[in-house]
C-alpha positions in Angstrom: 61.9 88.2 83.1 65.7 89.2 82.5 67.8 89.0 85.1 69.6 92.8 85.9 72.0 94.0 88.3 71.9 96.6 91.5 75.6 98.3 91.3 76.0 101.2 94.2 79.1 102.8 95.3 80.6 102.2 98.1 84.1 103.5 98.1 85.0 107.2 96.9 87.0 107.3 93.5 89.0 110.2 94.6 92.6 109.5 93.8 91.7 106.4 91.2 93.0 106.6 87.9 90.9 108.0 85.0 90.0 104.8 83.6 88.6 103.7 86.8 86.4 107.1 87.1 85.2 106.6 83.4 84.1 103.1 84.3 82.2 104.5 87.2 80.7 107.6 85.0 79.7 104.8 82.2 77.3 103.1 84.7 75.8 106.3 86.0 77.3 106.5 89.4 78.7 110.1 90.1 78.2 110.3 94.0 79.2 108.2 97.1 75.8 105.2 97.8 74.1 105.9 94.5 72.3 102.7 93.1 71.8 102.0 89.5 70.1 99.4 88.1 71.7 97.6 84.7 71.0 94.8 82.7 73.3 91.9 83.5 74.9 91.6 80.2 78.8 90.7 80.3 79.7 94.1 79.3 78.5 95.3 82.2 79.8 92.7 84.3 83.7 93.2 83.1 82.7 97.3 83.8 81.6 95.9 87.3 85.2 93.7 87.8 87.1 96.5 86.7 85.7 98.7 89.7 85.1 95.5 92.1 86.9 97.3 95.0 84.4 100.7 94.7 81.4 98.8 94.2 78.8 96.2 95.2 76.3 94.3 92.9 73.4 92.4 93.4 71.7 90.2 91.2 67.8 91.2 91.0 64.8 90.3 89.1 63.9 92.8 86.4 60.4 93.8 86.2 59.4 94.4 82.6 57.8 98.1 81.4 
């Protein structure tokens, strides 16, 4: 099983900079306590340390389709 990673988001990204929002868009979170689940690869863990202060991840098991 591969290992993947529950991002939500916590903290509004009204008055971030654009990079930040991007960040946020890239992972599929457009509204305040949306969870996505990702793979935990490290591109999406340096997307995930770029937003550390909006966000919080949790390690999970993936369950394979």
């Amino acid at each position: 099983m591969e290992k993947q990673l529950q991002v939500t988001l916590v903290k509004s990204y009204i008055g971030r900079p654009e990079a930040q929002r991007k960040v946020l868009r890239g992972m599929g979170l457009g509204k305040m306590h949306r969870t996505v689940v990702l793979k935990d690869t490290p591109e999406i863990r340096g997307m995930i340390q770029k937003v550390v202060h909006l966000v919080t991840a949790v390690e999970v098991e993936g369950g394979g389709k």
